[in-house]
N, C-alpha and C positions, 0 to 999 in steps of 0.2 A: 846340298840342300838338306835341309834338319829328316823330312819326310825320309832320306836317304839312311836314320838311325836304327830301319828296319833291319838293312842289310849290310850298311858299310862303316863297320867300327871307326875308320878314320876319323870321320865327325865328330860323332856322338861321343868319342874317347879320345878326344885329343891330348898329346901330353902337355898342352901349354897349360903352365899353374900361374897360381894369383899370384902377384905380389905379398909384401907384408905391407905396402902403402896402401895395397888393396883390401887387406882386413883390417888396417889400421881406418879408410874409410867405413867399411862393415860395421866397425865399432864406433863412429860419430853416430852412424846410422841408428844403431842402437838405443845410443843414450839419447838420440831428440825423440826418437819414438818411444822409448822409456816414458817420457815427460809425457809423452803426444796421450800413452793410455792411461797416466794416473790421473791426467787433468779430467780425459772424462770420463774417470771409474770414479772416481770422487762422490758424487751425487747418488751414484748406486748404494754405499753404504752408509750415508749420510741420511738418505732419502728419510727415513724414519724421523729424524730428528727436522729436518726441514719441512716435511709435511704438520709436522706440529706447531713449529713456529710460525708459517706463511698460511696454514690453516687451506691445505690443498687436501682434494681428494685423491682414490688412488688412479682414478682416471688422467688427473691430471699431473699427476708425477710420473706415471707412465706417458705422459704428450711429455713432458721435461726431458726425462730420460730417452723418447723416439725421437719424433719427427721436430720438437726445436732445436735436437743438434744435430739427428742425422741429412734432415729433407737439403738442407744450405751446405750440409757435407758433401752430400752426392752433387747436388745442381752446381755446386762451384765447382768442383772436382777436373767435370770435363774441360771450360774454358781454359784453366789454368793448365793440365793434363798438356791440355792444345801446344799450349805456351811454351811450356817444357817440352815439348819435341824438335822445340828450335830456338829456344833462349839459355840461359846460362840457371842451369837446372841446382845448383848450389845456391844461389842466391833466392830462388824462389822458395826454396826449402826454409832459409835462415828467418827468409821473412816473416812466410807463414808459422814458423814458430813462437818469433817475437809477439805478432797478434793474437795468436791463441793463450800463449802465457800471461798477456796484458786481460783478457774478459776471463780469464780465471780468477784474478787478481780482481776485479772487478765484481765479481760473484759475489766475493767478502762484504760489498756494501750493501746489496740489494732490503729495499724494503717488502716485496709482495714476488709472488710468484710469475706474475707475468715480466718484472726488470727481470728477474732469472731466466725467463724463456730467453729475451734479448739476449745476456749474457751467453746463453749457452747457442743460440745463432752465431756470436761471434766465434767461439769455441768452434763452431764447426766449420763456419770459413774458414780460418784459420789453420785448423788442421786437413784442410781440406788441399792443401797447398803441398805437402808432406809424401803420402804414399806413393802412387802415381811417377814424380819425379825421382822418389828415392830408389823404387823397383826397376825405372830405367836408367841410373846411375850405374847400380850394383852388376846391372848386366852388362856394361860398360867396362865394366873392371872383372868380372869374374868370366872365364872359359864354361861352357856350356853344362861342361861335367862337377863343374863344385857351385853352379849357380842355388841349387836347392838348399846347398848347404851355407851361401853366402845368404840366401833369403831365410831360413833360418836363424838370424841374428834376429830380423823382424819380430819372426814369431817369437823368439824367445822372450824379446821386451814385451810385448802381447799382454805374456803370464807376469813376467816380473813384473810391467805395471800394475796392471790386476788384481797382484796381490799385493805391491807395494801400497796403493793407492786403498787396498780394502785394509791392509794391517794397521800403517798410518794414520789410514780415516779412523779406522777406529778409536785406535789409541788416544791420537788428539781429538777428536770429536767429544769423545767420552770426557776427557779432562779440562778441554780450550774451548768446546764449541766448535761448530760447525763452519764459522766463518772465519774462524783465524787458518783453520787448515786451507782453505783454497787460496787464501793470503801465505801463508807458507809456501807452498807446492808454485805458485805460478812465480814468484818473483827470478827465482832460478832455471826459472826456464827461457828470461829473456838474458842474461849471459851465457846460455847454453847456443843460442840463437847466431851472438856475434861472434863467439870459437868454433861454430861449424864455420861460419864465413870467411874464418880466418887461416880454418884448416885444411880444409876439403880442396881439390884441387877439382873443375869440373874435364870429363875424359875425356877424348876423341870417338864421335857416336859409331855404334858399331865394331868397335877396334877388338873385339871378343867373338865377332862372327866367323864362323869357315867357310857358311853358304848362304846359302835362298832361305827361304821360309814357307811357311805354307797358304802365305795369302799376299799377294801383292803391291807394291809399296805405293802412296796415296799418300798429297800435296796440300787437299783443301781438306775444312772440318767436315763437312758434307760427303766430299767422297772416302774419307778415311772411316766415317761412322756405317754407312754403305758397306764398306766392303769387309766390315769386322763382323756387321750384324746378316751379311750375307752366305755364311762362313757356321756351316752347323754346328758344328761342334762348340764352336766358342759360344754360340747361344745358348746351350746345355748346361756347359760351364759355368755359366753366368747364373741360370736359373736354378741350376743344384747345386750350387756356392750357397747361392741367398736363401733358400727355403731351408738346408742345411745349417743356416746361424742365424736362421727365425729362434729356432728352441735354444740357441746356445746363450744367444742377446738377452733373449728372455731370462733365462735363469742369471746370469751376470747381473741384470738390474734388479730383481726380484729376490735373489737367495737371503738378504739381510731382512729385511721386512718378512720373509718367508720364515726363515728360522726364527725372529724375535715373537713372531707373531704364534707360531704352533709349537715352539718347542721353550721357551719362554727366556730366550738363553740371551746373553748382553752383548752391547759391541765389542768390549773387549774378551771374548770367547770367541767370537767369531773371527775378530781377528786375526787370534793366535789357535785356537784349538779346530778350525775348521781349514784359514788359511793353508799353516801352513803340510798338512798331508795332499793338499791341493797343488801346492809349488811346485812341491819335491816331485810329484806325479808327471801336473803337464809339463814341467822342465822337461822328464825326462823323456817324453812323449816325444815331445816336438823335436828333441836331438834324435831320436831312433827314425823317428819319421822321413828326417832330411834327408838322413843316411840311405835310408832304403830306396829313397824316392830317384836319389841320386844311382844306385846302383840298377836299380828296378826301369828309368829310360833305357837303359842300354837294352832294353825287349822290347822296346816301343813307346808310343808317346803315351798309348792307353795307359800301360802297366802303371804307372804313379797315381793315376785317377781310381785306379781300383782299388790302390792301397787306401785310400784316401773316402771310398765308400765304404772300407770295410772298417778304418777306422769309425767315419762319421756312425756308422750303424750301431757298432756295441759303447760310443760311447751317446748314445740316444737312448740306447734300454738303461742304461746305469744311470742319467738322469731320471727316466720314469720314475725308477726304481726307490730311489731318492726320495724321491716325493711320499710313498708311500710305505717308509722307512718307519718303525714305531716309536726310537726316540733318536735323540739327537746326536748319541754317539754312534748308532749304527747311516746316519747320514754320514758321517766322518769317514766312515769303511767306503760308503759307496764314493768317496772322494778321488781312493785309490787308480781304479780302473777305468773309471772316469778321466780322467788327468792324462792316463799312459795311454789310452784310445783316443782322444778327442784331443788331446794337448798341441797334436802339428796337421790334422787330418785335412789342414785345408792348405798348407804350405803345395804339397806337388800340385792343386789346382792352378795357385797362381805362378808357378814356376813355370809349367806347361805353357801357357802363355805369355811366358816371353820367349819361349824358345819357338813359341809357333808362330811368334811375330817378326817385322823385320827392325830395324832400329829405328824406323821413321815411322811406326805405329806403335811401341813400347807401352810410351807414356800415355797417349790414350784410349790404348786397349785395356790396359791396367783401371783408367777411370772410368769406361764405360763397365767394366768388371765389376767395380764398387758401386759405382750409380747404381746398376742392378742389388748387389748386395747389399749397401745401406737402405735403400729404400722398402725392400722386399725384407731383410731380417734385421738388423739395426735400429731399424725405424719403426717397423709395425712390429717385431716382434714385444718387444715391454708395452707398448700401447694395448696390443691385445690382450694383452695378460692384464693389465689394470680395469679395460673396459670388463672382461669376465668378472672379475674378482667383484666391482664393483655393484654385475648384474646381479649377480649369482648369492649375495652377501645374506638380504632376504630365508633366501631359501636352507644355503649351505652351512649360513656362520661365520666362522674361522676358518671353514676350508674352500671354501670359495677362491682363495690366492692359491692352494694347492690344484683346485681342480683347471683353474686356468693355465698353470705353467702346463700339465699334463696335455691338455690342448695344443697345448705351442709346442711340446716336442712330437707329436703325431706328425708335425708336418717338415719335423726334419728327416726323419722316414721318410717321406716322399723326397725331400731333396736327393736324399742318398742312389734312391731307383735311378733321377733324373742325371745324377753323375754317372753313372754304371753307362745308360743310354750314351752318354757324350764320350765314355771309352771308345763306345762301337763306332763312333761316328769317326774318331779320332784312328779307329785299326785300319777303316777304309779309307779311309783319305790318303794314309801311308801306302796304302795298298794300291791303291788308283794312283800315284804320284808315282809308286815306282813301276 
């Protein structure tokens, strides 16, 4: 049983390795998730120029950038999730790729701000089909001990999209407009769609387990959501995930408006002079992170969520810090440590959870994971930064966008405590199990 990685290395260190057919899926995974984050990082750096065109406020390009892609992210997540616990979890993946690349491409035509919210509804269906199934593939193909580092492919697309999607947008936005890039960017993503289909082979569920798990295997949607959300630790997880990438979301859709607006700098600067000390950072974050996260089980299930507070924590003061940086190249510095702290801080969260599930709750333990975390930081976190900005405008000025991101990382602070508590719950449970 995994609970057993207190005391009995067999488990937790087993010497079975991945395939290379195993990293070679690792790296389909990759590149649809690659597509999955620049389709919608797209709008974050764009946002500036789109708000001028469709004559939106920033309340409501913060609803753009939330809850019209995240709320249809999360609520489809779980049925589909469902589906892929017992359907042919490569297919469902190709799908929802082909969909979310078609209302990207779609983006391109809109006349008014609300066909965009539509658009970016589809966008979230869409990829809503993606994580979930792909989390329970990968634990299908990788042994327990390099799983952190096979879910690290994920994270790394994360940043690569992020910043692919922020350099890109810039560059062509600046040059083409705003609409030819989301027409560029999605059309490639529906032959990216029918070569996972045609490449990926789907596992045999479970074929990477040695035991038990730490909550009990469940048939219907009902009793599966019961017994995830009866299961403390994974509640912790779930809520110091999401209050943790409230401030992270936030800044992600806000940083291009944020620096054009206070520090008076262009898309293409930001692209490249902000970009990329940001790459090079969280790349290197997120590789350090798997690593350790992967050595650091072999102490307990807690040890990876600690690592993962202690990341989330200093790269939350480095955001503050950011903020209130004097010009624009000493933002660039704080880019640094920012990156290398914050870059994988949430990888051992969702690793944990698969190793504390069994294979017939993978897939949607993973989406009640993100239903929590899209709706709670994905979705409210840019929304609230926009309603600030917008309250605050009045009184504040031009820092009214600063003093609302500032708001929205306070409360990644509290996510951080909220994971620390989900350690504890996580030492005991091992503790009681053995």
């Amino acid at each position: 049983m995994i609970e057993s990685a207190q005391g009995s290395p067999s488990q937790i260190a087993a010497d079975a390795r991945p395939t290379r057919y195993a990293w070679f899926v690792a790296g389909m995974m990759f590149l649809v998730y690659l597509f999955n984050y620049i389709d919608r990082s797209l709008l974050n750096v764009l946002s500036q120029l789109v708000k001028d065109e469709l004559d939106a406020t920033d309340t409501v390009m913060g609803f753009l950038v939330g809850p019209a892609f995240a709320v249809f992210y999360a609520l489809a997540g779980i049925p589909i999730a469902r589906l892929a616990d017992r359907r042919n979890r490569v297919l469902i993946i190709a799908v929802g790729c082909a969909v979310w690349s078609a209302f990207t491409v779609a983006t391109a035509y809109v006349q008014t701000w609300q066909q965009l919210a539509w658009c970016r509804v589809g966008v979230g269906i869409g990829e809503a089909a993606f994580l979930a199934p792909a989390y329970s593939l990968l634990a299908d193909y990788f042994p327990m001990r390099y799983r952190t580092r096979a879910l690290s492919m994920l994270g790394l697309a994360v940043y690569f999209g992020q910043v692919t999607g922020m350099v890109s947008g810039a560059m062509l936005g600046a040059s083409l407009g705003w609409r030819d890039v989301f027409l560029y960017v999605g059309v490639p993503g529906i032959a990216i769609a029918v070569a996972t289909y045609l490449a990926v082979r789907e596992p045999v569920r479970g074929a990477q387990d040695v035991g038990g798990s730490l909550v009990p295997h469940e048939t219907s949607l009902a009793g599966a959501l019961r017994t995830l959300w009866a299961y403390s630790a994974f509640r912790r997880l779930c809520v110091g995930a999401a209050l943790g990438v409230f401030g992270g979301q936030a800044f992600a859709a806000w940083s291009a408006p944020f620096l054009m607006r206070l520090y008076g700098v262009d898309l293409k600067t930001i692209g490249t002079v902000f970009a990329a000390p940001y790459l090079l950072s969280a790349l290197l974050g997120t590789i350090l992170a798997s690593f350790l996260a992967d050595r650091m089980v072999r102490r307990g299930l807690d040890m990876p969520v600690r690592v993962a507070c202690l990341g989330l924590t200093i790269a939350t003061v480095c955001l503050i810090a950011a903020c209130l940086m004097p010009s624009f190249s000493a933002v660039v510095l704080m880019t640094i440590p920012m990156g290398l702290a914050g870059g994988g801080w949430i990888l051992p969260v969702q690793s944990n959870i698969q190793n504390a599930l069994p294979a017939s709750l993978r897939a949607t333990g993973t989406s009640v994971f993100w239903l929590v975390v899209t709706l709670v930081g994905i979705a409210a976190g840019p929304w609230f930064v926009g309603i600030l900005s917008d309250a605050g405008r009045e009184e504040f000025g031009g820092d009214s966008l600063r003093y609302g991101l500032i708001a929205a990382f306070t409360v990644s602070l509290l996510g951080a405590a909220v994971l620390w508590s989900a350690a504890n719950h996580l030492r005991a449970s091992a503790v009681r199990s053995a």
